[in-house]
TORPAKOL-294357 format. One record per residue: residue number from 1; residue in one letter; x, z, y of N, C-alpha, C, O in turn. Coordinates in nm, 4 decimals. Example, Ala and Ser with C-alpha at 12.3 -4.5 7.8 and 13.67 -1.06 7.14 Angstrom:
# residues 2
{num->1 residu->a n.east->1.3190 n.up->0.7800 n.north->-0.5690 ca.east->1.2300 ca.up->0.7800 ca.north->-0.4500 c.east->1.3200 c.up->0.7800 c.north->-0.3300 o.east->1.4236 o.up->0.8465 o.north->-0.3319};
{num->2 residu->s n.east->1.2850 n.up->0.7080 n.north->-0.2250 ca.east->1.3670 ca.up->0.7140 ca.north->-0.1060 c.east->1.2900 c.up->0.7870 c.north->0.0030 o.east->1.3409 o.up->0.8039 o.north->0.1138};
//
This chain:
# residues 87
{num->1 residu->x n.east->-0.8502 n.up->0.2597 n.north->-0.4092 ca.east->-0.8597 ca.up->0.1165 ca.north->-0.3938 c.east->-0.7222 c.up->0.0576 c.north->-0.4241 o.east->-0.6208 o.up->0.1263 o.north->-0.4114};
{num->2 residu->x n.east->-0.7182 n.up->-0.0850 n.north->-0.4690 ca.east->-0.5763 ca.up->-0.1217 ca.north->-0.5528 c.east->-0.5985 c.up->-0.2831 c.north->-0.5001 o.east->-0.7060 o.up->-0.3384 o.north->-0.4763};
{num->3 residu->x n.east->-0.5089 n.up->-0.3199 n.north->-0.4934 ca.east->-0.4751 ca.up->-0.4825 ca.north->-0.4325 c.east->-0.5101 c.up->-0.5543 c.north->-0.5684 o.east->-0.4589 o.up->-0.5244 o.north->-0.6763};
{num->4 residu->x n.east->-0.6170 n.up->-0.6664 n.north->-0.5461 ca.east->-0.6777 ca.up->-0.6714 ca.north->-0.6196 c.east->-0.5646 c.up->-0.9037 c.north->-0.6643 o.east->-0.5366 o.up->-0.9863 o.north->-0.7511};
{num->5 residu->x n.east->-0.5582 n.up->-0.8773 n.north->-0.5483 ca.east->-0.4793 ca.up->-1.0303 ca.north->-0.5467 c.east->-0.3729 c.up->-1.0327 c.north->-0.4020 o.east->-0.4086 o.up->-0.9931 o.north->-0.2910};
{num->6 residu->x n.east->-0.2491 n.up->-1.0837 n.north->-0.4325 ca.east->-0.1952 ca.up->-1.0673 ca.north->-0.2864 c.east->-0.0721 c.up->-1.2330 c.north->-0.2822 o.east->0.0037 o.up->-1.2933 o.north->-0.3581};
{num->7 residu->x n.east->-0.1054 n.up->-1.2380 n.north->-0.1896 ca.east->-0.0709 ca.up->-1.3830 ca.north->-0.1448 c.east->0.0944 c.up->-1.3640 c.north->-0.0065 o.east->0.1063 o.up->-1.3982 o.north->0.1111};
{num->8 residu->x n.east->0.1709 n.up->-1.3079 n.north->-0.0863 ca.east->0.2417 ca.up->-1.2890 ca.north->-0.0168 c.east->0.3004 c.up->-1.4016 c.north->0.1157 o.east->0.3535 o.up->-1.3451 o.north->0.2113};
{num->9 residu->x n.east->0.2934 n.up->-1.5098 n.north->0.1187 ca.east->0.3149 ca.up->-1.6694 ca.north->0.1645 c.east->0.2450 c.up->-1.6615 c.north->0.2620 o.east->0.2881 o.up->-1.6895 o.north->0.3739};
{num->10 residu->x n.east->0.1101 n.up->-1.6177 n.north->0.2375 ca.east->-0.0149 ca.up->-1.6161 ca.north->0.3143 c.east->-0.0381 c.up->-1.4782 c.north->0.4076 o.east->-0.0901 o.up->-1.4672 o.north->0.5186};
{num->11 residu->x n.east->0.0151 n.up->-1.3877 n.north->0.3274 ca.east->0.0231 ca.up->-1.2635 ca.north->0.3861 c.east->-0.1289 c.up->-1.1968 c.north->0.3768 o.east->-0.1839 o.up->-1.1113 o.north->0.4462};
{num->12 residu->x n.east->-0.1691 n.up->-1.2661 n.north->0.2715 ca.east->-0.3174 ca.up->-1.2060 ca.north->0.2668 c.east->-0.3351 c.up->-1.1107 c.north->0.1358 o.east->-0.3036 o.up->-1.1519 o.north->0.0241};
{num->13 residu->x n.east->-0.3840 n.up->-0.9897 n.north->0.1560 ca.east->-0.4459 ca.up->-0.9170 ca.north->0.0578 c.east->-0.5833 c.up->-0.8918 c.north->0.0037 o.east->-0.6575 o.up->-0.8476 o.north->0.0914};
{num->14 residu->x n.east->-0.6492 n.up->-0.9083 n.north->-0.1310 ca.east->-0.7722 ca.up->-0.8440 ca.north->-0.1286 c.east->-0.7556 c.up->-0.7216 c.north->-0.1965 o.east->-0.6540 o.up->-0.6858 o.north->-0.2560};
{num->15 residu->x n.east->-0.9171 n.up->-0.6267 n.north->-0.1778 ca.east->-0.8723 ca.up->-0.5014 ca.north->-0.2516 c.east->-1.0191 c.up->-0.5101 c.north->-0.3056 o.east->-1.1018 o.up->-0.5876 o.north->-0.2577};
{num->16 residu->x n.east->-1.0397 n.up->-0.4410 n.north->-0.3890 ca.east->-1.1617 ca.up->-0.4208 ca.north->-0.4917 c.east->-1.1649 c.up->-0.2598 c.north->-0.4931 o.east->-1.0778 o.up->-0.1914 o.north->-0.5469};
{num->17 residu->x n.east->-1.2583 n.up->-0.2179 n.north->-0.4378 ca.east->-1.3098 ca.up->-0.0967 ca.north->-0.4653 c.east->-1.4292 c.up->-0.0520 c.north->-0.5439 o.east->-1.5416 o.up->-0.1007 o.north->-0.5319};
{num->18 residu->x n.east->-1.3913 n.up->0.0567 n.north->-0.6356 ca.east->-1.4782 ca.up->0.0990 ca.north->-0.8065 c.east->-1.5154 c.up->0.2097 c.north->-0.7922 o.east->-1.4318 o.up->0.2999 o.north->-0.7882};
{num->19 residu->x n.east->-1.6734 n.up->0.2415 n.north->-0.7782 ca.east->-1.7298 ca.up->0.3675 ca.north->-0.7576 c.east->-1.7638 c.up->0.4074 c.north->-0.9281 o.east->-1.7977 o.up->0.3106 o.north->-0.9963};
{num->20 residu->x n.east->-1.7573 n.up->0.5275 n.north->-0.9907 ca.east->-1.7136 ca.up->0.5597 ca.north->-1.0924 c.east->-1.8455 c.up->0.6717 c.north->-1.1036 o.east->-1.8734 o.up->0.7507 o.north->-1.0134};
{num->21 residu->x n.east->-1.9156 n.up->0.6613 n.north->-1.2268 ca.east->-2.0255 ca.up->0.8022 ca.north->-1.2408 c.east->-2.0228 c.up->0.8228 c.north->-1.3634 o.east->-2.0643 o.up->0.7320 o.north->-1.4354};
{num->22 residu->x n.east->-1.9615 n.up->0.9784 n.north->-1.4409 ca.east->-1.9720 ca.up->0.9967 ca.north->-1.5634 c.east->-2.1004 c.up->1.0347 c.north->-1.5916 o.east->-2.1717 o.up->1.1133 o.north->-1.5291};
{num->23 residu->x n.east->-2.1368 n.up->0.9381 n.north->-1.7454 ca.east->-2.2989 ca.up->0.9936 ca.north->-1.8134 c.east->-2.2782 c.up->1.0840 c.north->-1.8864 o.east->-2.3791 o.up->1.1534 o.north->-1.8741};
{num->24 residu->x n.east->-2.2122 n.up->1.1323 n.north->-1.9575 ca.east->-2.1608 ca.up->1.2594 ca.north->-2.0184 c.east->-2.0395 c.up->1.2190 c.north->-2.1029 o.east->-2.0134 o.up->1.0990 o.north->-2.1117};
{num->25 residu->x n.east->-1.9664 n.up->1.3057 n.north->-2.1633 ca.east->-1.8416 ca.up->1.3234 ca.north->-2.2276 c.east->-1.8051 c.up->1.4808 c.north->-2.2511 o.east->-1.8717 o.up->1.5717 o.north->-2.2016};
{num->26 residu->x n.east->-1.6481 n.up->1.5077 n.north->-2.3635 ca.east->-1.6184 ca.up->1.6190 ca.north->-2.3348 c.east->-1.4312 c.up->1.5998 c.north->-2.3032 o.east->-1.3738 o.up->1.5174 o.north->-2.2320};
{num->27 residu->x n.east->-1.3750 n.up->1.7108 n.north->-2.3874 ca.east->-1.2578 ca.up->1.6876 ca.north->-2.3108 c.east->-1.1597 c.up->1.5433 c.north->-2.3430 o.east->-1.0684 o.up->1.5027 o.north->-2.2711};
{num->28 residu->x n.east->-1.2014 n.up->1.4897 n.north->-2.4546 ca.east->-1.0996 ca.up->1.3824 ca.north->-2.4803 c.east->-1.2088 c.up->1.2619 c.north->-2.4452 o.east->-1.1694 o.up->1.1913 o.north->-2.3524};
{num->29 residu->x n.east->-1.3088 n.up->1.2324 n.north->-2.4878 ca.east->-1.3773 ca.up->1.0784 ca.north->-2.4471 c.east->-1.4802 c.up->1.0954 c.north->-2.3435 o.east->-1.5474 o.up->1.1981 o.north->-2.3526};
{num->30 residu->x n.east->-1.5055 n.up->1.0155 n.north->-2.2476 ca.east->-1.6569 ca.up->0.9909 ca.north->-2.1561 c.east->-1.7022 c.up->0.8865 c.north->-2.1524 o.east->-1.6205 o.up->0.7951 o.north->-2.1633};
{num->31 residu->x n.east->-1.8664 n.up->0.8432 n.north->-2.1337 ca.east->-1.8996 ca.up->0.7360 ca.north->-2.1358 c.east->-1.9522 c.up->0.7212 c.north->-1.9796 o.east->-2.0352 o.up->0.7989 o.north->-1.9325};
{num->32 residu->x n.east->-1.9131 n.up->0.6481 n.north->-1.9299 ca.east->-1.9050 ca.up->0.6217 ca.north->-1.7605 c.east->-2.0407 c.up->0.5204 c.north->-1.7464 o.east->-2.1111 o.up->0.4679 o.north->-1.8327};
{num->33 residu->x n.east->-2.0452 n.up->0.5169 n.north->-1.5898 ca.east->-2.0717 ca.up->0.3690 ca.north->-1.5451 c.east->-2.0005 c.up->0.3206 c.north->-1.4335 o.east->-2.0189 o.up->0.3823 o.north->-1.3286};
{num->34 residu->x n.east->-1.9207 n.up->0.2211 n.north->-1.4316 ca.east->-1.8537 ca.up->0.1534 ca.north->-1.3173 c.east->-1.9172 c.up->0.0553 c.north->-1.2353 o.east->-1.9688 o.up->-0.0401 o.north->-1.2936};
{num->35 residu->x n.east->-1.9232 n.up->0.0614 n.north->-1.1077 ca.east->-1.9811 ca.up->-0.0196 ca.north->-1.0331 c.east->-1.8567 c.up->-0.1206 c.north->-0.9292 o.east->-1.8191 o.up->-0.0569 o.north->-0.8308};
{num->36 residu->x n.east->-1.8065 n.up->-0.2346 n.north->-0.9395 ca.east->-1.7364 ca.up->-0.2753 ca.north->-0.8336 c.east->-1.8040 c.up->-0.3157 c.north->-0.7495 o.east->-1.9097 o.up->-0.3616 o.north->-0.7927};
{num->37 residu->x n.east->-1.7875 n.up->-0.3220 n.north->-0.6067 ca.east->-1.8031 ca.up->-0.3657 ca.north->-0.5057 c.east->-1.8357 c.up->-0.5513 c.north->-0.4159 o.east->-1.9042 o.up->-0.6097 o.north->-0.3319};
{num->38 residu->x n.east->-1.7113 n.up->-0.5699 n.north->-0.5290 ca.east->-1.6881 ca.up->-0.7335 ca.north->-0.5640 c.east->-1.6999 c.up->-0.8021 c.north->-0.6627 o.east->-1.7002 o.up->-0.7344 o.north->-0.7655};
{num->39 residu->x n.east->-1.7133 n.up->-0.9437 n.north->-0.6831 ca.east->-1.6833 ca.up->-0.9994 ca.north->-0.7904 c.east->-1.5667 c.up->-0.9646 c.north->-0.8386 o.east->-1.4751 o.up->-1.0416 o.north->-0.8094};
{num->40 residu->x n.east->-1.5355 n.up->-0.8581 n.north->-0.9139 ca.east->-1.3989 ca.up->-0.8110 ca.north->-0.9753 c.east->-1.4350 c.up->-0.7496 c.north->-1.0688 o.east->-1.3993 o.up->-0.6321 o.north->-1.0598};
{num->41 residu->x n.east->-1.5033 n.up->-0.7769 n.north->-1.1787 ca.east->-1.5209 ca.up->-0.6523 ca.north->-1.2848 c.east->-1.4050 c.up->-0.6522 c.north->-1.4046 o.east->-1.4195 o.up->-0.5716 o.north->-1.4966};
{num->42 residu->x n.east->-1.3183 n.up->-0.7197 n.north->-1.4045 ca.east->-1.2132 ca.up->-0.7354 ca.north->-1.4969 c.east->-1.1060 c.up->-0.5796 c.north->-1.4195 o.east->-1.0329 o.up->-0.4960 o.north->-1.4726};
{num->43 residu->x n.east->-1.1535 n.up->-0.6075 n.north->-1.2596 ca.east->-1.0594 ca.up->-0.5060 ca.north->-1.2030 c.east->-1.1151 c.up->-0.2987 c.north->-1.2789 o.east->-1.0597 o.up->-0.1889 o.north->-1.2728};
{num->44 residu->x n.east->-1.1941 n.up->-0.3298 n.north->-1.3152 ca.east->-1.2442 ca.up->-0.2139 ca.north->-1.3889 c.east->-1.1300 c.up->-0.1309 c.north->-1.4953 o.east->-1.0964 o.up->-0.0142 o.north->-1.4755};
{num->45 residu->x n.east->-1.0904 n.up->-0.1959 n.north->-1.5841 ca.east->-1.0094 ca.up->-0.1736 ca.north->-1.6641 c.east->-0.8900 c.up->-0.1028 c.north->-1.5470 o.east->-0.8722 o.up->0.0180 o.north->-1.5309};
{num->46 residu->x n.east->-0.8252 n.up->-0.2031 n.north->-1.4815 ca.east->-0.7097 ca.up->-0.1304 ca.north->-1.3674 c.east->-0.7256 c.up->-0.0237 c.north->-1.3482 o.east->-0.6574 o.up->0.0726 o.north->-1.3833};
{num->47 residu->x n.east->-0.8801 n.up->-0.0318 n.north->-1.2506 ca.east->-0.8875 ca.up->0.1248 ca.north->-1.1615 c.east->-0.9010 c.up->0.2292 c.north->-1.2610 o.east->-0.8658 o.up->0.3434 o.north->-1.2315};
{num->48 residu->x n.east->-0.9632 n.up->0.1942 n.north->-1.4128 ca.east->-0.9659 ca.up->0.3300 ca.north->-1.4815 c.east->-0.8715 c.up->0.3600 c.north->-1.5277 o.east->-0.8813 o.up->0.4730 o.north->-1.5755};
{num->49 residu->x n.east->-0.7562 n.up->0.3069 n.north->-1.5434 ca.east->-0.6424 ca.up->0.3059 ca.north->-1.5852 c.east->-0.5474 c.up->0.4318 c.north->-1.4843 o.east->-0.4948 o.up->0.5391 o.north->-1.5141};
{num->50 residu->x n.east->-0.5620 n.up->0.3378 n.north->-1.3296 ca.east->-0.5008 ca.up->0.4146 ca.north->-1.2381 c.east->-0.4978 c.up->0.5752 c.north->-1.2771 o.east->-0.3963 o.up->0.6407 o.north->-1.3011};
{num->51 residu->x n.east->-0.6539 n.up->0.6288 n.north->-1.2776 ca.east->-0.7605 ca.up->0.7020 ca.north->-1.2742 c.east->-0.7088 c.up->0.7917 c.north->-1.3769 o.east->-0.7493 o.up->0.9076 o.north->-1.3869};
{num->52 residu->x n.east->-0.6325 n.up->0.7480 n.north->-1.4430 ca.east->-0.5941 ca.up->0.8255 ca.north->-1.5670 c.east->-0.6833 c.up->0.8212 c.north->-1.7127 o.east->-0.6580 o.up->0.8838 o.north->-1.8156};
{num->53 residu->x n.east->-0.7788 n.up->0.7410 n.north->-1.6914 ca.east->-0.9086 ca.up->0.7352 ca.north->-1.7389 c.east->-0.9198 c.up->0.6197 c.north->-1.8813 o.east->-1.0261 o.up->0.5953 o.north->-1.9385};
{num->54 residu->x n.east->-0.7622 n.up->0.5490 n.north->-1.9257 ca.east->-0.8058 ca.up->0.4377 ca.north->-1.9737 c.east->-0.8830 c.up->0.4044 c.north->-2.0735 o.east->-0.8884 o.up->0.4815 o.north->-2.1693};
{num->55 residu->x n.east->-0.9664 n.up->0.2727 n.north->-2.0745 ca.east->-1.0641 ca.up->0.2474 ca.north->-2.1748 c.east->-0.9938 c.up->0.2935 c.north->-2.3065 o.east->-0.8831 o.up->0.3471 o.north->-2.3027};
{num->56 residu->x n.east->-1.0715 n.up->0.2678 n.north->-2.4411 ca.east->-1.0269 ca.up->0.3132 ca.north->-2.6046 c.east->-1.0183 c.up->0.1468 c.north->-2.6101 o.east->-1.0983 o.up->0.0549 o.north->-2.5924};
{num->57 residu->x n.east->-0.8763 n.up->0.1588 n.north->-2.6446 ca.east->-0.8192 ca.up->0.0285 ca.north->-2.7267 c.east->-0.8162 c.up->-0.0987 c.north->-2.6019 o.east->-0.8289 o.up->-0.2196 o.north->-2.6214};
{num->58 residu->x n.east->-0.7983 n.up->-0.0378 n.north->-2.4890 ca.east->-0.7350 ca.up->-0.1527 ca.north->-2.4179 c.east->-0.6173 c.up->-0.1695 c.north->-2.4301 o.east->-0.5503 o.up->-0.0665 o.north->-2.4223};
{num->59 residu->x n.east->-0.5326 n.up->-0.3172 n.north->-2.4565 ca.east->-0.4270 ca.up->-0.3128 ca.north->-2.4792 c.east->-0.3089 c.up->-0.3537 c.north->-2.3688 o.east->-0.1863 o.up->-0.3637 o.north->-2.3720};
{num->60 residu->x n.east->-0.3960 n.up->-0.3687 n.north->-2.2861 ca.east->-0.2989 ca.up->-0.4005 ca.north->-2.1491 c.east->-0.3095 c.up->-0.2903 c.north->-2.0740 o.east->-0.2033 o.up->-0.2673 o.north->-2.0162};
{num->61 residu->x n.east->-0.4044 n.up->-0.2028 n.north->-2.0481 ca.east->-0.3837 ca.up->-0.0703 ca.north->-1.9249 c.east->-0.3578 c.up->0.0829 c.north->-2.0308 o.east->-0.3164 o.up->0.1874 o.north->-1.9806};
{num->62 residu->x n.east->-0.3893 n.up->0.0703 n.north->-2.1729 ca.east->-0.3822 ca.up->0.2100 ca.north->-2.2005 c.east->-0.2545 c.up->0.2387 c.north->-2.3177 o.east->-0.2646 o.up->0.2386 o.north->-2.4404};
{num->63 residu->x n.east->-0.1678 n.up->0.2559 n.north->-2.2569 ca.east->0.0008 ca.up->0.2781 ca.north->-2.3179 c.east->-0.0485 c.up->0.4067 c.north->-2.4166 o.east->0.0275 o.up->0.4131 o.north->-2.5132};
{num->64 residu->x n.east->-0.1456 n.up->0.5030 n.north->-2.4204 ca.east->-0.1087 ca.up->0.5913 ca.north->-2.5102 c.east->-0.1893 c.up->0.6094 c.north->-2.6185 o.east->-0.1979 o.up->0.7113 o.north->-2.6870};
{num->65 residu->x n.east->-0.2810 n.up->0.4487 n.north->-2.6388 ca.east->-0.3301 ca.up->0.4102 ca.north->-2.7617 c.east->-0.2801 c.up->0.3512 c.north->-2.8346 o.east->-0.2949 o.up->0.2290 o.north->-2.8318};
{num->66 residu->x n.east->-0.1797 n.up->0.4267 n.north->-2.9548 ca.east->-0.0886 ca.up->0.3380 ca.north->-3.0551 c.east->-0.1546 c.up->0.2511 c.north->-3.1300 o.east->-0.0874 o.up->0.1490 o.north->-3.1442};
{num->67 residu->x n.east->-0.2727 n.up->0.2461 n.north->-3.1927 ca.east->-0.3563 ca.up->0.1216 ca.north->-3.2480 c.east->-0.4668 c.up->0.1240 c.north->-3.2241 o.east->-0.5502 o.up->0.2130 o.north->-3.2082};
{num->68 residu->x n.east->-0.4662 n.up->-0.0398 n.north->-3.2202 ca.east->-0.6505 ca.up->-0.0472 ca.north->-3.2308 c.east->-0.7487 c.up->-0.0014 c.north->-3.2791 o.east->-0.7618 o.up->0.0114 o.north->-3.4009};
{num->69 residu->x n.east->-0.8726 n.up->0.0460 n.north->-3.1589 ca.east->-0.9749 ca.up->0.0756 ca.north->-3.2068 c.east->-1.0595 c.up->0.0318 c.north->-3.3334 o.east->-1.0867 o.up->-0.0883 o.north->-3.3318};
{num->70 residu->x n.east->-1.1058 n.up->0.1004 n.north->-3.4397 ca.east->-1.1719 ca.up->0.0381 ca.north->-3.5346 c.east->-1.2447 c.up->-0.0716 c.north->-3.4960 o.east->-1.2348 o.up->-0.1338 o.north->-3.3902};
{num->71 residu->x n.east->-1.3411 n.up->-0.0973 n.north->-3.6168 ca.east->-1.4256 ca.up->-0.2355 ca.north->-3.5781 c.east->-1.5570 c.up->-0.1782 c.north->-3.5033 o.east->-1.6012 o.up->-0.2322 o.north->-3.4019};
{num->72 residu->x n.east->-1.6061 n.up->-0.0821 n.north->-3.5531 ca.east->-1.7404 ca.up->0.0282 ca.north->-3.5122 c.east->-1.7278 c.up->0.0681 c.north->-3.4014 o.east->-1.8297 o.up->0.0588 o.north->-3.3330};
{num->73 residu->x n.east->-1.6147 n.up->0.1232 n.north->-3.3399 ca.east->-1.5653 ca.up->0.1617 ca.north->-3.2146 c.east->-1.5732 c.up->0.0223 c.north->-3.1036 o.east->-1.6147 o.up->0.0510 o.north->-2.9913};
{num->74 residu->x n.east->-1.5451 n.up->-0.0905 n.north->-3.1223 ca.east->-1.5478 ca.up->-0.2056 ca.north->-3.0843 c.east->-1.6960 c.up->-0.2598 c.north->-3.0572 o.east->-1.7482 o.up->-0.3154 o.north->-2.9606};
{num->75 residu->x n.east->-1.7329 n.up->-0.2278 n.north->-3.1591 ca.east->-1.8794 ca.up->-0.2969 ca.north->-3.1952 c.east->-1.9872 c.up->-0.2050 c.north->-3.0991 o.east->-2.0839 o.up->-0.2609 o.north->-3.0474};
{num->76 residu->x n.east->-1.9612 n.up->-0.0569 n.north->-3.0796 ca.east->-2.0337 ca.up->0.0050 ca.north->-3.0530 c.east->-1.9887 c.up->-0.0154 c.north->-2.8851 o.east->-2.0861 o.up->-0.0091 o.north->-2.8100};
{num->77 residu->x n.east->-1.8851 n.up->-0.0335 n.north->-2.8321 ca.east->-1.8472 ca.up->-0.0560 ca.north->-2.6775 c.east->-1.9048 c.up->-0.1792 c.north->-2.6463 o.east->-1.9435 o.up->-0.1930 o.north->-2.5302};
{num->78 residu->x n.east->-1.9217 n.up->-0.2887 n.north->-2.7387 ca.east->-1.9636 ca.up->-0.4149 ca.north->-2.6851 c.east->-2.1076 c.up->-0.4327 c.north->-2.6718 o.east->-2.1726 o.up->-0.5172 o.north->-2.6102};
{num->79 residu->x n.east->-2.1531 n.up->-0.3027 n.north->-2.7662 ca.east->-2.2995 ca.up->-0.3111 ca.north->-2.7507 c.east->-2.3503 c.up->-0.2411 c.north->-2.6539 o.east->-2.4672 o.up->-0.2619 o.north->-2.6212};
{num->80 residu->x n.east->-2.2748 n.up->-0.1466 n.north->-2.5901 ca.east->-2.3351 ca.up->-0.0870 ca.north->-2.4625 c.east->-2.2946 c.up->-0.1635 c.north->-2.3584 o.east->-2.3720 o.up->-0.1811 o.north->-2.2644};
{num->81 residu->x n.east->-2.1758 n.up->-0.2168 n.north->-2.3590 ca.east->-2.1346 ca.up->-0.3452 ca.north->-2.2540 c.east->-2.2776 c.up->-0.4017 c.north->-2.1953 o.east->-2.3567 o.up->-0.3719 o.north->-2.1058};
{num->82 residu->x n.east->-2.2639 n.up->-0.4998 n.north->-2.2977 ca.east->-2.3819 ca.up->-0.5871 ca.north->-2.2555 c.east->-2.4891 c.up->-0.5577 c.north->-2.2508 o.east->-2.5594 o.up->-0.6317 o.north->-2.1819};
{num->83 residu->x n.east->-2.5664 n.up->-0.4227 n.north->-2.3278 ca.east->-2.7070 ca.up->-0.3765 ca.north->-2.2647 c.east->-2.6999 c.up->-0.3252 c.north->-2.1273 o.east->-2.8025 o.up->-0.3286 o.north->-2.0593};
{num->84 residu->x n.east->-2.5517 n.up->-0.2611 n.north->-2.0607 ca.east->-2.5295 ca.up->-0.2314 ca.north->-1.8851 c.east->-2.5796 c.up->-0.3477 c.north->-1.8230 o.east->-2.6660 o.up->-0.3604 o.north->-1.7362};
{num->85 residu->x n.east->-2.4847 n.up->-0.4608 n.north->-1.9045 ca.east->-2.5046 ca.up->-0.6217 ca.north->-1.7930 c.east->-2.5834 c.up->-0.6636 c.north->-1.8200 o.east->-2.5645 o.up->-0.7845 o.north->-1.8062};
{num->86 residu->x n.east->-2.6903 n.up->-0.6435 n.north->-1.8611 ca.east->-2.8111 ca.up->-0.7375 ca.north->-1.8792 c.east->-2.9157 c.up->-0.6514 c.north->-1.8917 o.east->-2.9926 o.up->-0.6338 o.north->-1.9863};
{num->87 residu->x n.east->-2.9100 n.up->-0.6060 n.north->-1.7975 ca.east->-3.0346 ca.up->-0.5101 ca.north->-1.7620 c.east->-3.1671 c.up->-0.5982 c.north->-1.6509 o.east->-3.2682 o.up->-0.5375 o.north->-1.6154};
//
């Protein structure tokens, strides 16, 4: 679990907790499903990050993707995206 917003002034913290289930993969890629707890699904990216886990071609949590994912690679994440969320 990771501080999801913190209000130091206020002294208030939230935390977002991400239950994580791999659908299969092998040693270099997996295709997951993430579930948050909260309205936090942007916090997804973070925790997989933490996790050691980071998405392909995120450019804010995954430092050891030197370039962007193709367009197919893109195309093909956005299309499983949204068939998860709109189930």
């Amino acid at each position: 679990m990771m501080p999801l917003v913190t209000n130091k002034a206020k002294g208030d913290t939230f935390y977002v907790e991400s239950e994580c289930r791999t659908i299969k993969g092998n040693q270099y890629v997996s295709s997951v499903e993430v579930v948050t707890h909260k309205e936090a699904p942007h916090q997804i990216r973070a925790h997989l990050a933490l996790a050691g886990c980071p998405l392909i071609g995120d450019p804010k949590y995954n430092n050891s993707s030197p370039r962007p994912p193709s367009q197919d690679i893109r195309n093909a994440l956005n299309r499983e995206t949204t068939r998860s969320c709109c189930k």
